[in-house]
C-alpha positions in Angstrom: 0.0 0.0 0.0 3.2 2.0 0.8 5.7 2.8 -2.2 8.4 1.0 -1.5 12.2 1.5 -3.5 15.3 0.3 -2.4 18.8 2.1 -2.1 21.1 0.7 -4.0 24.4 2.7 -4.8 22.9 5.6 -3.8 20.2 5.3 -5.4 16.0 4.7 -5.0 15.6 1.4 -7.0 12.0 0.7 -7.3 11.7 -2.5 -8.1 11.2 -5.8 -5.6 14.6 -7.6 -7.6 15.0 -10.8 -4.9 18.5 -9.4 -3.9 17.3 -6.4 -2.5 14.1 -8.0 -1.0 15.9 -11.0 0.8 18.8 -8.1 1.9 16.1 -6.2 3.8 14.8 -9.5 5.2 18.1 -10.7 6.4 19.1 -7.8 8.4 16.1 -8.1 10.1 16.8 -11.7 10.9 20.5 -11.1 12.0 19.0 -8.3 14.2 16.5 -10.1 15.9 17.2 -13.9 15.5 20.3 -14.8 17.9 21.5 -17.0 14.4 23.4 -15.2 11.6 23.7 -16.5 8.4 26.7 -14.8 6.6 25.0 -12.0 3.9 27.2 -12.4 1.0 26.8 -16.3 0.9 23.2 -15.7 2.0 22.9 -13.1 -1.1 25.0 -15.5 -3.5 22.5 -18.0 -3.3 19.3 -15.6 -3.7 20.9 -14.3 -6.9 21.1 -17.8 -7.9 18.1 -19.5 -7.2 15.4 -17.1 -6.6 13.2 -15.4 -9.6 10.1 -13.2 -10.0 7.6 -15.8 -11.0 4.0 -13.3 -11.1 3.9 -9.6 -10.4 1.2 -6.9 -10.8 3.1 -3.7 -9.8 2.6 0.1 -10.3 4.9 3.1 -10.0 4.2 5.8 -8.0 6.0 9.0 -6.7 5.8 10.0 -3.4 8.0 13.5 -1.8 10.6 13.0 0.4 10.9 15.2 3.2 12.6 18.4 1.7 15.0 15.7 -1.0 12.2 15.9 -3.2 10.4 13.2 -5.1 11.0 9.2 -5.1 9.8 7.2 -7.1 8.4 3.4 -5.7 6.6 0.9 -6.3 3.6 -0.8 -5.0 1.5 -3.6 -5.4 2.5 -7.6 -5.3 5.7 -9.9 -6.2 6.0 -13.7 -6.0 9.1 -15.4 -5.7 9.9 -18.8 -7.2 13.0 -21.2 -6.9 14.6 -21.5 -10.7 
């Protein structure tokens, strides 16, 4: 319901790629969890086996703060193993 984008580089990226998606995820779990898993393996292996299967996603900008205007995304994603 939100727009959502992800920084990446420096940059607002809005699109739900499973990289950026499983990145947000894992922090989360490291944070919270008391059991790391190791991010760049952890990423490695999302890059390699995880793919959009179905989305139905819109663009939308939003302002941010006095930086000005971001563009996100909102709507759904499904992942898949390839």
């Amino acid at each position: 319901m939100t727009p959502t984008s992800f920084l990446s580089k420096g940059y607002h990226f809005p699109l739900p790629v499973p990289e950026n998606v499983f990145h947000s995820y894992l922090r989360r779990w490291n944070n919270f969890s008391g059991v790391n898993f190791d991010q760049a393996e952890f990423l490695n292996w999302i890059d390699e086996n995880v793919i959009i299967s179905h989305h139905k996603l819109e663009s939308q900008k939003v302002a941010v703060g006095k930086k000005g205007m971001v563009t996100g995304f909102t709507g759904a994603v499904e992942f898949g193993l390839g």
